[in-house]
Structure formats: structure tokens, C-alpha cells
mmCIF file of the N, C-alpha and C atoms, coordinates in Angstrom:
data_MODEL
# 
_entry.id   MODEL 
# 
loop_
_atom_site.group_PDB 
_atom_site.id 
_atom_site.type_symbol 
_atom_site.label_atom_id 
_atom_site.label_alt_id 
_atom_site.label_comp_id 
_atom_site.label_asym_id 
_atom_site.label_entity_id 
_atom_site.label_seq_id 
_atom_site.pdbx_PDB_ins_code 
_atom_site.Cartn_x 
_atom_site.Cartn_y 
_atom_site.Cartn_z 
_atom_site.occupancy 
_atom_site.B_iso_or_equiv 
_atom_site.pdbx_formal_charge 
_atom_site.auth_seq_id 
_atom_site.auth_comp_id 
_atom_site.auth_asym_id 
_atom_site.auth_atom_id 
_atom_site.pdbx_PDB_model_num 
ATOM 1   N N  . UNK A 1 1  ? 16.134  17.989  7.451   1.00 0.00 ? 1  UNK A N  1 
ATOM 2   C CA . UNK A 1 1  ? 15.131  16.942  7.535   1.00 0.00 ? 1  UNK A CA 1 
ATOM 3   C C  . UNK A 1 1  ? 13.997  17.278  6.580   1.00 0.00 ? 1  UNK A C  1 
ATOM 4   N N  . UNK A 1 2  ? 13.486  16.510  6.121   1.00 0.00 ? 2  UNK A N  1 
ATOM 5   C CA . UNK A 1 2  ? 12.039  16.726  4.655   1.00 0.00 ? 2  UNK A CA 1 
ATOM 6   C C  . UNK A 1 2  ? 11.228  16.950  5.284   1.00 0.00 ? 2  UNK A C  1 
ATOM 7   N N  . UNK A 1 3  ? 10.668  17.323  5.000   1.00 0.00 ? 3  UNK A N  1 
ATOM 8   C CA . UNK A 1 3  ? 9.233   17.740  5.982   1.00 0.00 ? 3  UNK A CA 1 
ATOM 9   C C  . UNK A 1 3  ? 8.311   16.596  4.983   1.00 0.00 ? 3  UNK A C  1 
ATOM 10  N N  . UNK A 1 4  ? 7.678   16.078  5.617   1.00 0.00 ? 4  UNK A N  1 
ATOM 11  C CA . UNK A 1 4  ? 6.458   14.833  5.111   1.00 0.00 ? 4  UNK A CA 1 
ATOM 12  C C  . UNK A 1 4  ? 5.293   15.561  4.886   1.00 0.00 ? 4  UNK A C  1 
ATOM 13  N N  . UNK A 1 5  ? 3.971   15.555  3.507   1.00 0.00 ? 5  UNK A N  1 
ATOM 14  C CA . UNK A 1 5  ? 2.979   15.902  3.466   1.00 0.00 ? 5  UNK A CA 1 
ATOM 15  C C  . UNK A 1 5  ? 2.115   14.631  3.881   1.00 0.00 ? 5  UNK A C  1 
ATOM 16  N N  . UNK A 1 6  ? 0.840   15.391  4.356   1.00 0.00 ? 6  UNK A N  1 
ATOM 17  C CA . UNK A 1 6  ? -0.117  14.483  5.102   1.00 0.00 ? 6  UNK A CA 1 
ATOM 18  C C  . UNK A 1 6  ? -0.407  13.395  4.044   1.00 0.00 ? 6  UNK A C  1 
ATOM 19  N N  . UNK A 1 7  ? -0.638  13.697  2.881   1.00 0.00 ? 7  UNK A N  1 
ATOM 20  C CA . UNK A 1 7  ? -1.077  12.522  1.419   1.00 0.00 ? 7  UNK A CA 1 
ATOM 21  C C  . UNK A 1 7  ? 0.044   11.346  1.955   1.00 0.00 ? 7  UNK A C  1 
ATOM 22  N N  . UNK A 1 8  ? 1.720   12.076  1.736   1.00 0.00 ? 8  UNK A N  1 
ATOM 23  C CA . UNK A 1 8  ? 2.724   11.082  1.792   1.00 0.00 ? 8  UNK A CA 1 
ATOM 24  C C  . UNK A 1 8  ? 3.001   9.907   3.034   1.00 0.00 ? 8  UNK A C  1 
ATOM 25  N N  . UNK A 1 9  ? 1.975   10.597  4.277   1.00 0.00 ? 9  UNK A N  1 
ATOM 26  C CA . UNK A 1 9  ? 1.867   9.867   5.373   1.00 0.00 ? 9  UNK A CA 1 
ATOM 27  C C  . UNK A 1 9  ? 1.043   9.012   5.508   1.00 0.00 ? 9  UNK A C  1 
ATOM 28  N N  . UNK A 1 10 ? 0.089   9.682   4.720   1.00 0.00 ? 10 UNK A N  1 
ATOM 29  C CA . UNK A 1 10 ? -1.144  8.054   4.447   1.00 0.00 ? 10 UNK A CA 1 
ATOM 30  C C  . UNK A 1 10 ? -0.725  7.085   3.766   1.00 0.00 ? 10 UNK A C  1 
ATOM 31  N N  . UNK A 1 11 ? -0.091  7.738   2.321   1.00 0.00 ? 11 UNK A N  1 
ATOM 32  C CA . UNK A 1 11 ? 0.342   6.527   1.703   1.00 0.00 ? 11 UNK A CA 1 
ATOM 33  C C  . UNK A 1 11 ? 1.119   5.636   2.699   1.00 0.00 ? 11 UNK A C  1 
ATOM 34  N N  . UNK A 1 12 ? 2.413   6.378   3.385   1.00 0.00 ? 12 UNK A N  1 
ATOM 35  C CA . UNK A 1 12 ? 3.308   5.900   3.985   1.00 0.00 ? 12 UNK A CA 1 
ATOM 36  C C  . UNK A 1 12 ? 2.395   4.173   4.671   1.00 0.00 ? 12 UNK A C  1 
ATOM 37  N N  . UNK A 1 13 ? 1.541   4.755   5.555   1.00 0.00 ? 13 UNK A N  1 
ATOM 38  C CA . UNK A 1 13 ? 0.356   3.952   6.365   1.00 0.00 ? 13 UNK A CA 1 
ATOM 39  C C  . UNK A 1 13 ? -0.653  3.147   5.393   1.00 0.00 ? 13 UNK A C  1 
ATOM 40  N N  . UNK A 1 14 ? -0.765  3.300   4.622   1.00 0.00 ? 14 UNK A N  1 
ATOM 41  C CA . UNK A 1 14 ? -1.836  2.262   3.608   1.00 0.00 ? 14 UNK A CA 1 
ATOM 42  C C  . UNK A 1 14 ? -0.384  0.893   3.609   1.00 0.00 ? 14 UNK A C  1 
ATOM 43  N N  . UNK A 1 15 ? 0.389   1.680   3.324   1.00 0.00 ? 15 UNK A N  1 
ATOM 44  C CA . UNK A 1 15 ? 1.619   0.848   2.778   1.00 0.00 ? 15 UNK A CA 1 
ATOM 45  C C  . UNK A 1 15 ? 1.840   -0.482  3.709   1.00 0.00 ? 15 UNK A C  1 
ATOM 46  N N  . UNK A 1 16 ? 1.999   0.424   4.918   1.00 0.00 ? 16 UNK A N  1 
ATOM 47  C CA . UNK A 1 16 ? 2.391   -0.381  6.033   1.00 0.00 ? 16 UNK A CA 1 
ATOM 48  C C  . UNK A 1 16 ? 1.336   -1.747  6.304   1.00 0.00 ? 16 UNK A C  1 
ATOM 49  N N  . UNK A 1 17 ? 0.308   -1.058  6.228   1.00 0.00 ? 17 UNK A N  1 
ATOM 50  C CA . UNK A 1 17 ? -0.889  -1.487  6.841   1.00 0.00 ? 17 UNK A CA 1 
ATOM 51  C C  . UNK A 1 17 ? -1.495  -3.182  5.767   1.00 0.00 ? 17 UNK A C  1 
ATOM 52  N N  . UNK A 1 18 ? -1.073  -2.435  4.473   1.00 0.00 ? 18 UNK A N  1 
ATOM 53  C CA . UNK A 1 18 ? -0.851  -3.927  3.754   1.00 0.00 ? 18 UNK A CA 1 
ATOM 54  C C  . UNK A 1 18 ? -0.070  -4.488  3.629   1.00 0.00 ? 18 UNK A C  1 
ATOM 55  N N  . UNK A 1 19 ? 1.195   -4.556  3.751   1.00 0.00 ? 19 UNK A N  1 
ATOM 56  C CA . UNK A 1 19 ? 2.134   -5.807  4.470   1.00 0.00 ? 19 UNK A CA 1 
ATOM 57  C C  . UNK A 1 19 ? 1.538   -6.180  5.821   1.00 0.00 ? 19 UNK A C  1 
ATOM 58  N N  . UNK A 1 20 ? 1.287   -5.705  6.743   1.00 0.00 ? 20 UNK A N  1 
ATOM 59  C CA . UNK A 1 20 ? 0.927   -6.380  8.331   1.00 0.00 ? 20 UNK A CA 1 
ATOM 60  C C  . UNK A 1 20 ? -0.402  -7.335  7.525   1.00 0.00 ? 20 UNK A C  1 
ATOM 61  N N  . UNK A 1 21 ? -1.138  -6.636  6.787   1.00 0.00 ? 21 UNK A N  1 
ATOM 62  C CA . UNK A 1 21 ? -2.371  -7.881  6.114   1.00 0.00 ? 21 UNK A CA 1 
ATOM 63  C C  . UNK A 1 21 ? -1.715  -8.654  5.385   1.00 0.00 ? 21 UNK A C  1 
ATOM 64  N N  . UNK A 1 22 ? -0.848  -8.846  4.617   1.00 0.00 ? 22 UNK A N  1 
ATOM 65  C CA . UNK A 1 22 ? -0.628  -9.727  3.902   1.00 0.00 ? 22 UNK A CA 1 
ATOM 66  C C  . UNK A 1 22 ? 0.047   -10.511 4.952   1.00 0.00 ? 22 UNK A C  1 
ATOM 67  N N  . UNK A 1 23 ? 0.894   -10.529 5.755   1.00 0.00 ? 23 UNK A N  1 
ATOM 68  C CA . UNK A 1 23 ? 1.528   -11.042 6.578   1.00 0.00 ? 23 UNK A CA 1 
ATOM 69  C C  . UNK A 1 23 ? 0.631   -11.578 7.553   1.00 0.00 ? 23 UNK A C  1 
ATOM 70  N N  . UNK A 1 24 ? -0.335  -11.063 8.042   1.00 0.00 ? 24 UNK A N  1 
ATOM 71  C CA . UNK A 1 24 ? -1.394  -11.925 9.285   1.00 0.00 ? 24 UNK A CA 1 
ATOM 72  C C  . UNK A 1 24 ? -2.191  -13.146 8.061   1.00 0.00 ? 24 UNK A C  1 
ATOM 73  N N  . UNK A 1 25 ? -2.303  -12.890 6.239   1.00 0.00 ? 25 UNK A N  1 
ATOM 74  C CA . UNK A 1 25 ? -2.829  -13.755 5.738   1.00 0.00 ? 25 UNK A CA 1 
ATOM 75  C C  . UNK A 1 25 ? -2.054  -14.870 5.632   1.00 0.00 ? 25 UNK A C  1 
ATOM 76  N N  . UNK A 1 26 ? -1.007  -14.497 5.473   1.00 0.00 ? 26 UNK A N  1 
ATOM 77  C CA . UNK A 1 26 ? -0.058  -16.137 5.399   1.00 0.00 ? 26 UNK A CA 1 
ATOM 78  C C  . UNK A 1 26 ? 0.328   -16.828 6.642   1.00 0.00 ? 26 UNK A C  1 
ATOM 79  N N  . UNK A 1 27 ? 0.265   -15.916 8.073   1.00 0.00 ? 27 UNK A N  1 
ATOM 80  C CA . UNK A 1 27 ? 0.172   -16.977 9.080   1.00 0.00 ? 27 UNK A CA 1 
ATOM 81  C C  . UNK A 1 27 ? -0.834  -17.904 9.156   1.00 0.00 ? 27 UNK A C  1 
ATOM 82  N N  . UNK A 1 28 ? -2.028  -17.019 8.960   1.00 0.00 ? 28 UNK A N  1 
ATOM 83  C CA . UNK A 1 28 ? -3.486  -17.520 8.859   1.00 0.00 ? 28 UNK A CA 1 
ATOM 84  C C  . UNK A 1 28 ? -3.548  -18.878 8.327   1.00 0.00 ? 28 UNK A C  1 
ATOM 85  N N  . UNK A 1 29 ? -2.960  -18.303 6.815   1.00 0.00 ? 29 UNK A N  1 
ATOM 86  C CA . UNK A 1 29 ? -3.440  -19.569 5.803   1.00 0.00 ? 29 UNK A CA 1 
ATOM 87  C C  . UNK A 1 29 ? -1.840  -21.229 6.214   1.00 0.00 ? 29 UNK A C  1 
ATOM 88  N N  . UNK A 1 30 ? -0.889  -20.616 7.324   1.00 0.00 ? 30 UNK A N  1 
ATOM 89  C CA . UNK A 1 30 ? 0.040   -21.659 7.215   1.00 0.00 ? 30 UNK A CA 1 
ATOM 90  C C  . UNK A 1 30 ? -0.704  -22.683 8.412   1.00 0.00 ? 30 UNK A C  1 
ATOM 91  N N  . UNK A 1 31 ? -1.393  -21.419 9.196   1.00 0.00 ? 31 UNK A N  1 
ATOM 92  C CA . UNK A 1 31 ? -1.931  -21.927 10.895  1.00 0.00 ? 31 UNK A CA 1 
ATOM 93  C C  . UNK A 1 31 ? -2.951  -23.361 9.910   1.00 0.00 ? 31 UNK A C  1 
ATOM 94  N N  . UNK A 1 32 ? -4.126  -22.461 9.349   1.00 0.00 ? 32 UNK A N  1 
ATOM 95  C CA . UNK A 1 32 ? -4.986  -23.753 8.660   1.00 0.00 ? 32 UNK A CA 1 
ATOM 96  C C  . UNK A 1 32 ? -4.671  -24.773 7.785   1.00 0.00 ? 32 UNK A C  1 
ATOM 97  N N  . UNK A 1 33 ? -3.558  -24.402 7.171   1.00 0.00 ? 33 UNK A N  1 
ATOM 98  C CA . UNK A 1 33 ? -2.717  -25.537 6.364   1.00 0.00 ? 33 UNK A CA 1 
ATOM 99  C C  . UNK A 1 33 ? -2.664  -26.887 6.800   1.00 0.00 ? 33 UNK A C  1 
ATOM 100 N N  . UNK A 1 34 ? -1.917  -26.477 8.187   1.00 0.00 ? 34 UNK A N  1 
ATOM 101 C CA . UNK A 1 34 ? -1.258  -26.995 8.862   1.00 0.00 ? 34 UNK A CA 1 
ATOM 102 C C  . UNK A 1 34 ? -1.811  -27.704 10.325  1.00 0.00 ? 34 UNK A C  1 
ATOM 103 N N  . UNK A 1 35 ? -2.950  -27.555 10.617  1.00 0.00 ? 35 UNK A N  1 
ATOM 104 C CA . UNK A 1 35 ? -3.313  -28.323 11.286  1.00 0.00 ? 35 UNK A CA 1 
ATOM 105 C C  . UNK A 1 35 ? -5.119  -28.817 10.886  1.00 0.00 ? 35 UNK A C  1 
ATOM 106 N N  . UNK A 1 36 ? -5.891  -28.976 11.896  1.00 0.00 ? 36 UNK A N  1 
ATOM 107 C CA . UNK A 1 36 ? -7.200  -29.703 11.410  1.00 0.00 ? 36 UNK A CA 1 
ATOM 108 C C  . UNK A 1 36 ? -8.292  -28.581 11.898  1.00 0.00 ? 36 UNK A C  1 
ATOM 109 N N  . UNK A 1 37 ? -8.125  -27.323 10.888  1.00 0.00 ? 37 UNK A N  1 
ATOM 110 C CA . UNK A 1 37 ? -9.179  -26.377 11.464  1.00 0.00 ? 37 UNK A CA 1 
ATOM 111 C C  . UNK A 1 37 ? -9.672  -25.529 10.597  1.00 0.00 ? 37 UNK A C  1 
ATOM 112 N N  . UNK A 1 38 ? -10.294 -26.581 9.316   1.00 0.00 ? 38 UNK A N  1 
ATOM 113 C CA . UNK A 1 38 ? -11.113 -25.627 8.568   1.00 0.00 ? 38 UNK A CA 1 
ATOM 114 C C  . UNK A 1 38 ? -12.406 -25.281 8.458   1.00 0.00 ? 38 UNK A C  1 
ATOM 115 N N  . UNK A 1 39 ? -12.549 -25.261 10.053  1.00 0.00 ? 39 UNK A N  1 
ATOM 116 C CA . UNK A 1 39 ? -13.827 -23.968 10.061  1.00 0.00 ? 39 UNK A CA 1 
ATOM 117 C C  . UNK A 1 39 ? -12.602 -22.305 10.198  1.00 0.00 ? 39 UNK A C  1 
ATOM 118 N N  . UNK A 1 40 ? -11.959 -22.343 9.762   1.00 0.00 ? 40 UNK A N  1 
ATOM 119 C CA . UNK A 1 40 ? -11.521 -21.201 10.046  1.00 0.00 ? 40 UNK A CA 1 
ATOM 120 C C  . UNK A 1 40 ? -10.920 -20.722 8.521   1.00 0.00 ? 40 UNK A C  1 
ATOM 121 N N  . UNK A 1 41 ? -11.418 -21.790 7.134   1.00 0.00 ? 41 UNK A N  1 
ATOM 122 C CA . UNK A 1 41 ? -10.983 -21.233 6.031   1.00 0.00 ? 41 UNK A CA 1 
ATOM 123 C C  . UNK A 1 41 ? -12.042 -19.790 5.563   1.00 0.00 ? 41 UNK A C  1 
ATOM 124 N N  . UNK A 1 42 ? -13.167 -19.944 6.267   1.00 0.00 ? 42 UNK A N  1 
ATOM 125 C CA . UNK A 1 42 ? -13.676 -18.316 5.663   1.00 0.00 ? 42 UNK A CA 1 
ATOM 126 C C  . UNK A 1 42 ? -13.254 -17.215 6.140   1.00 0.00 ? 42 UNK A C  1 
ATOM 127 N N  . UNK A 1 43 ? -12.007 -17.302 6.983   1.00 0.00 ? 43 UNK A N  1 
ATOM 128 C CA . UNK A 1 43 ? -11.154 -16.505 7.730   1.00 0.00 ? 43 UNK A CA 1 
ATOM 129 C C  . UNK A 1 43 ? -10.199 -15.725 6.463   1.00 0.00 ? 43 UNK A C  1 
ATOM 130 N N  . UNK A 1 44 ? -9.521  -17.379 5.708   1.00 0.00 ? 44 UNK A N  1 
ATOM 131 C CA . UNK A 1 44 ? -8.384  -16.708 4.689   1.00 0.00 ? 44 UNK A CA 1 
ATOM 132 C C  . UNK A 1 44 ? -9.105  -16.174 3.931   1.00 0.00 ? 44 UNK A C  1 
ATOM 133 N N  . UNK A 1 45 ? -10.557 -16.447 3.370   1.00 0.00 ? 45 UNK A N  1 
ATOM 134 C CA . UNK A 1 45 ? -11.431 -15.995 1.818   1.00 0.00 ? 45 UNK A CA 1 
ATOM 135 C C  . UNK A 1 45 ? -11.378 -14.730 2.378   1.00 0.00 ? 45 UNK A C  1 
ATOM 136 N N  . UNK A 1 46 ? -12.128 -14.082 3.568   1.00 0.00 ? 46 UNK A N  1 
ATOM 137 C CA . UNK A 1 46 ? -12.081 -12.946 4.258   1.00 0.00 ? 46 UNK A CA 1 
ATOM 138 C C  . UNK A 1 46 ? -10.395 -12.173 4.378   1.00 0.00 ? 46 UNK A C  1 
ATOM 139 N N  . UNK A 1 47 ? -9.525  -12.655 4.264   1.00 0.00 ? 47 UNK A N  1 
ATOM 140 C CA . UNK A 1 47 ? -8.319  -11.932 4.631   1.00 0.00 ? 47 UNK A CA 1 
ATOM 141 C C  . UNK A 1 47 ? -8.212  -11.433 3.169   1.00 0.00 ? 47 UNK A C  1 
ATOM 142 N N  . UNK A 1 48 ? -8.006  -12.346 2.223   1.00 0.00 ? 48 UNK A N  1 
ATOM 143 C CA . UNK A 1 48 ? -8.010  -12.422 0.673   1.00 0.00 ? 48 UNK A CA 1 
ATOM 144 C C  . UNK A 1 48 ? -8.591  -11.162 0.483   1.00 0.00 ? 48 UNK A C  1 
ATOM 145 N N  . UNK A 1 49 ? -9.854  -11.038 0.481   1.00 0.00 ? 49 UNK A N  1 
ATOM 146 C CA . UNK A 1 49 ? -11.227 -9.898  -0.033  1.00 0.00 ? 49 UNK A CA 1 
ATOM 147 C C  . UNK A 1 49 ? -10.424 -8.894  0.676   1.00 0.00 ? 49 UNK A C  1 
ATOM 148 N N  . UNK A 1 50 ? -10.284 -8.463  2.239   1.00 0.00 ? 50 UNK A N  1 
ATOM 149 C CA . UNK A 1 50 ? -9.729  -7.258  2.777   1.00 0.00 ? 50 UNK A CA 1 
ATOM 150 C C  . UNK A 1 50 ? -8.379  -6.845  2.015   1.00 0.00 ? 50 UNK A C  1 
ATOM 151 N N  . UNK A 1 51 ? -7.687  -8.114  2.001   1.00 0.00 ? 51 UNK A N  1 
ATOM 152 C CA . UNK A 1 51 ? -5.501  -7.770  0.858   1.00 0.00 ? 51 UNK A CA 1 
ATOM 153 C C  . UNK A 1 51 ? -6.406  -7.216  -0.300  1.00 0.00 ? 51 UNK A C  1 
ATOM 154 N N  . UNK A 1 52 ? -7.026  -7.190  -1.371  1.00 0.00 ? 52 UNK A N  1 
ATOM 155 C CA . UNK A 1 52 ? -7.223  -7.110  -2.342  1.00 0.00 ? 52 UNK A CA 1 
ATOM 156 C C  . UNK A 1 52 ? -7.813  -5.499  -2.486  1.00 0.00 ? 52 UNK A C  1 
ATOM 157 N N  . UNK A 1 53 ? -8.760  -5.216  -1.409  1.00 0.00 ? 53 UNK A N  1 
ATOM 158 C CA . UNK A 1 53 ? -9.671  -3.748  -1.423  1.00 0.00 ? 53 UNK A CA 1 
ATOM 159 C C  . UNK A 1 53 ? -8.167  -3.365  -0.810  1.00 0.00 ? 53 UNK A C  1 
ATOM 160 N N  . UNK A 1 54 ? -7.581  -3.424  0.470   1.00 0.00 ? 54 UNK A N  1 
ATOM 161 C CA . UNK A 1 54 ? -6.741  -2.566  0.265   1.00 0.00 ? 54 UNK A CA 1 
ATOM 162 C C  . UNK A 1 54 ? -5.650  -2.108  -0.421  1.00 0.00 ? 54 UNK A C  1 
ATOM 163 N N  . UNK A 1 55 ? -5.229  -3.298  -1.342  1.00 0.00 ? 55 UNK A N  1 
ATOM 164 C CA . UNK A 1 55 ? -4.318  -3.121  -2.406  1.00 0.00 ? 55 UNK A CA 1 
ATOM 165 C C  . UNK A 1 55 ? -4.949  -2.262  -3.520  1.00 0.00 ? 55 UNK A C  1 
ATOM 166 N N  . UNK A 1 56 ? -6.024  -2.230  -3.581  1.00 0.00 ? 56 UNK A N  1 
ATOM 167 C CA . UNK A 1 56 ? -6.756  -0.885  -4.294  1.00 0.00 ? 56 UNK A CA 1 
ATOM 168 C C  . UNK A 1 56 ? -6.581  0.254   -4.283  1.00 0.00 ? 56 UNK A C  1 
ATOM 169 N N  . UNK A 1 57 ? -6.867  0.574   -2.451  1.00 0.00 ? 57 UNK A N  1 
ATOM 170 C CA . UNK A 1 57 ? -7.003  2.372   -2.141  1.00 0.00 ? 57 UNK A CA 1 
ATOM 171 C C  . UNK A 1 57 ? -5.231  2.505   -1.886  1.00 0.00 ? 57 UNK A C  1 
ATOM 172 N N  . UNK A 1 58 ? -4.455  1.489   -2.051  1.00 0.00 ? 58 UNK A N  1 
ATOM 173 C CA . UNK A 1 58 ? -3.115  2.015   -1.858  1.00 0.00 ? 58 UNK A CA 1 
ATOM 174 C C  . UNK A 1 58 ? -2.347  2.369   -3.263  1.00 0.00 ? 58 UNK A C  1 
ATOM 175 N N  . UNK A 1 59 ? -2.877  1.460   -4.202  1.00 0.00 ? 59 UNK A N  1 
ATOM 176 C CA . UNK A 1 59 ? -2.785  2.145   -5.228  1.00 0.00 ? 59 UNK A CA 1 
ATOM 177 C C  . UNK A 1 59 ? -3.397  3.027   -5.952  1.00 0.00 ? 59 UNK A C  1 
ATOM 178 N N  . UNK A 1 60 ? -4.630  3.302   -5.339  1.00 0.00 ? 60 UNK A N  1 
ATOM 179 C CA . UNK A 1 60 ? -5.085  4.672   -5.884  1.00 0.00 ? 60 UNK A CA 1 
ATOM 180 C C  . UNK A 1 60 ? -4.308  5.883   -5.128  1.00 0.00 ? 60 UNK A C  1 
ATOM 181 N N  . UNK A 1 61 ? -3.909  5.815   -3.649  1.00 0.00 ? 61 UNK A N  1 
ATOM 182 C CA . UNK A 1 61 ? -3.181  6.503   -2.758  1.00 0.00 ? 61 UNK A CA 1 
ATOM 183 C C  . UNK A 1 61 ? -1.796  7.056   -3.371  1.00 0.00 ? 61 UNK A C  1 
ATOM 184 N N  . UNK A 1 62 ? -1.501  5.901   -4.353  1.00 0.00 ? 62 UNK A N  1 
ATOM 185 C CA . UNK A 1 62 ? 0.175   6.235   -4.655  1.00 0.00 ? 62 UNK A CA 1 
ATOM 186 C C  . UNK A 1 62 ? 0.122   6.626   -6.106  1.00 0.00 ? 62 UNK A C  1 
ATOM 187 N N  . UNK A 1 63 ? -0.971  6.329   -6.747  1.00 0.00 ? 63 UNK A N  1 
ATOM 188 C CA . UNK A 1 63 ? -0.802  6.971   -7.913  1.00 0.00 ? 63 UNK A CA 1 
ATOM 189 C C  . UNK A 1 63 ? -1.586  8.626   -7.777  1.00 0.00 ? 63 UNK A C  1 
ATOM 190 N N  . UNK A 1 64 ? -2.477  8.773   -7.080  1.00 0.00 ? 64 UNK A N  1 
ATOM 191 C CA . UNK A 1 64 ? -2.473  10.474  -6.879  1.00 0.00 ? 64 UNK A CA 1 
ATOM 192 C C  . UNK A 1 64 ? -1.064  11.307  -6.246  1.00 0.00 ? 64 UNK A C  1 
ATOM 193 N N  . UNK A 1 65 ? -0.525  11.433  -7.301  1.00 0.00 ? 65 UNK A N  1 
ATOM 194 C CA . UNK A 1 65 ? 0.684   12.342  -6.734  1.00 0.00 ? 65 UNK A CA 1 
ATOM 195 C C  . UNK A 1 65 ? 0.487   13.198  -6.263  1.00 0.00 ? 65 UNK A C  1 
ATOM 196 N N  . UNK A 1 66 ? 1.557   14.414  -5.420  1.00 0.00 ? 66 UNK A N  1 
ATOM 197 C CA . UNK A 1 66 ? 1.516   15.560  -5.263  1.00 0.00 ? 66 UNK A CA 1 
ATOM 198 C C  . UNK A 1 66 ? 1.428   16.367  -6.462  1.00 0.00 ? 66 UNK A C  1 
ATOM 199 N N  . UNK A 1 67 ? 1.151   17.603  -6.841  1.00 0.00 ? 67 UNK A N  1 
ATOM 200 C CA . UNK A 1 67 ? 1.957   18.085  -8.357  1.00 0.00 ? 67 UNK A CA 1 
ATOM 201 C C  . UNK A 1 67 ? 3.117   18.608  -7.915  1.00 0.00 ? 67 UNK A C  1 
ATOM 202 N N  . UNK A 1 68 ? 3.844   18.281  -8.654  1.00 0.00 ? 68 UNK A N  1 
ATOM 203 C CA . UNK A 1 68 ? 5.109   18.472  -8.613  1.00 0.00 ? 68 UNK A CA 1 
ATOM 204 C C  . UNK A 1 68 ? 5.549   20.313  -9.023  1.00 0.00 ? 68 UNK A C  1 
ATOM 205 N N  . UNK A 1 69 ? 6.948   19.981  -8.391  1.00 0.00 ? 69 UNK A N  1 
ATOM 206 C CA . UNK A 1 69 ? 6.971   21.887  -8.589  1.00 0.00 ? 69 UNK A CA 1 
ATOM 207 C C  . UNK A 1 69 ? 8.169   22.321  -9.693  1.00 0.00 ? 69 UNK A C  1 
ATOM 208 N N  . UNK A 1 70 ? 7.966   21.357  -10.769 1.00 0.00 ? 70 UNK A N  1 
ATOM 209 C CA . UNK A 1 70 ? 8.982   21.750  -11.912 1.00 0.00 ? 70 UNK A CA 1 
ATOM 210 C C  . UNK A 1 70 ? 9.306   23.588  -11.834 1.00 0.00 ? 70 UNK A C  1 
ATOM 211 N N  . UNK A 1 71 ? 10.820  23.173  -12.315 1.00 0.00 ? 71 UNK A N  1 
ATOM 212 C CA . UNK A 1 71 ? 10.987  24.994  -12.537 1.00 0.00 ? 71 UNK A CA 1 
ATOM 213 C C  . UNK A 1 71 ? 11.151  24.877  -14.488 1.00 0.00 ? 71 UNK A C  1 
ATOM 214 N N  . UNK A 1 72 ? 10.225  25.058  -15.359 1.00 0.00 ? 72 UNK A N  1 
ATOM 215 C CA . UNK A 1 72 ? 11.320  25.004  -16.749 1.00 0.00 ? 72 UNK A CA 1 
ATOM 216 C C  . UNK A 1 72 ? 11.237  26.435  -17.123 1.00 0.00 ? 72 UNK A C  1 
ATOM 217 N N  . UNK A 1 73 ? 12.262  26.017  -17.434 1.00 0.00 ? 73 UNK A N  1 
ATOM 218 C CA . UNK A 1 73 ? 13.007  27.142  -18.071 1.00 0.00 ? 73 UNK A CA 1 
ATOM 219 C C  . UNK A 1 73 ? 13.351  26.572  -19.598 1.00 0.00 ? 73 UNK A C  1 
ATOM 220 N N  . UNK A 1 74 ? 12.887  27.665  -20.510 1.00 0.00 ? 74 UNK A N  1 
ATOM 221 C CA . UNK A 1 74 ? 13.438  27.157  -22.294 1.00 0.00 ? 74 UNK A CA 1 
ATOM 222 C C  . UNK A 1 74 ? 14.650  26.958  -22.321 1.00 0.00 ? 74 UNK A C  1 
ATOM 223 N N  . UNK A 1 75 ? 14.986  26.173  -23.468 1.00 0.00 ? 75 UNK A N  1 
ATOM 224 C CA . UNK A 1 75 ? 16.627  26.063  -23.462 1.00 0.00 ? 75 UNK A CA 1 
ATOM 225 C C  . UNK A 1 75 ? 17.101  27.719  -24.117 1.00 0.00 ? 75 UNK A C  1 
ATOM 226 N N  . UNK A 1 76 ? 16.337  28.062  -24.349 1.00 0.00 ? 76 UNK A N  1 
ATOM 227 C CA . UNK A 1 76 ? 16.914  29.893  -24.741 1.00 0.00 ? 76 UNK A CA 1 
ATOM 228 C C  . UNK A 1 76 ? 17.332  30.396  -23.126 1.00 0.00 ? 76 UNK A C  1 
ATOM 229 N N  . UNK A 1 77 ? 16.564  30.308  -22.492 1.00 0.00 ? 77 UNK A N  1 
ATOM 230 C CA . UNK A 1 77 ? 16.755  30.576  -21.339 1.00 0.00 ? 77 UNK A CA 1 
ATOM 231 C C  . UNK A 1 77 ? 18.255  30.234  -20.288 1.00 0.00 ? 77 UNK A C  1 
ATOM 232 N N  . UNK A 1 78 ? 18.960  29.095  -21.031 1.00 0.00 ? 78 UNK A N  1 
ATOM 233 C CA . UNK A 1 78 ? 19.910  28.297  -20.111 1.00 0.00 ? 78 UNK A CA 1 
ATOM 234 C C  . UNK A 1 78 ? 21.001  29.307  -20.429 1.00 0.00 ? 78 UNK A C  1 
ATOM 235 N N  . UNK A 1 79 ? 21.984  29.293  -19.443 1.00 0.00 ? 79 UNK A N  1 
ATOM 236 C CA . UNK A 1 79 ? 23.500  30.639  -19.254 1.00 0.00 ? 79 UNK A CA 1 
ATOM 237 C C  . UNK A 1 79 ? 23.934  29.212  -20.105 1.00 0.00 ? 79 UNK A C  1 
ATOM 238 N N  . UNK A 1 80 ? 24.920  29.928  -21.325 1.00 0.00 ? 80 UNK A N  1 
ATOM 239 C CA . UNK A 1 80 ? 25.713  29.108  -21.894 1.00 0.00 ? 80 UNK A CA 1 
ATOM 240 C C  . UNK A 1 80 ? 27.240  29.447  -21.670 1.00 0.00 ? 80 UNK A C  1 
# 
């Protein structure tokens, strides 16, 4: 089994956490579409602004990698 680092678990959770937002925004925006209740459009502008900041820190989340644990070795080095 891999053992998970704590970074890879946040990302894991940023991840998650913006699909469930993007997904509560499009019920949102089908609920107000769809019937007669736009006092509730500063709801989607508000869902919008939150999808967007967190699509930020998740891509700042996923582009800080771990460093990686290359082994190189020169090609002088390789058994031929």
C-alpha cells in the first residue's frame, strides 16, 4: 500500500472540495434558472468568486510538487 504524504492529502481534498463547489454551483444556477427566484442570483456571483479562489489554491496546491527522489546515474555509470 503507498503511504500518502500530508501535501498529497490536501491536494487530494482541495480537489474534492472543488468539484462538490462546482457541483452545488450548477444546481444553484439550474434551481434559479429555472424557477422565479432571483433574489437568489447573488448566491451564483458568490459561488462563481468562491469556484474561482479555490481553483487557485488548488492549483497552486498541485503545482508545488514533492521533490522528487531521482537516482541518476551517468551513462558511464550503466552495466553494459
Amino acid at each position: 500500500m503507498s503511504e500518502l504524504f500530508p501535501d498529497a492529502v490536501y491536494g487530494r481534498k482541495l480537489g474534492h472540495a472543488y468539484v462538490a463547489l462546482a457541483l452545488a454551483q450548477d444546481v444553484a444556477r439550474r434551481y434559479v434558472n429555472q424557477s422565479a427566484h432571483n433574489d437568489l442570483r447573488p448566491l451564483l456571483t458568490i459561488l462563481g468568486v468562491t469556484e474561482a479562489l479555490l481553483g487557485e489554491v488548488l492549483q497552486n496546491a498541485m503545482s508545488e510538487e514533492l521533490p522528487t527522489r531521482s537516482l541518476s546515474m551517468p551513462c558511464s555509470d550503466l552495466p553494459m
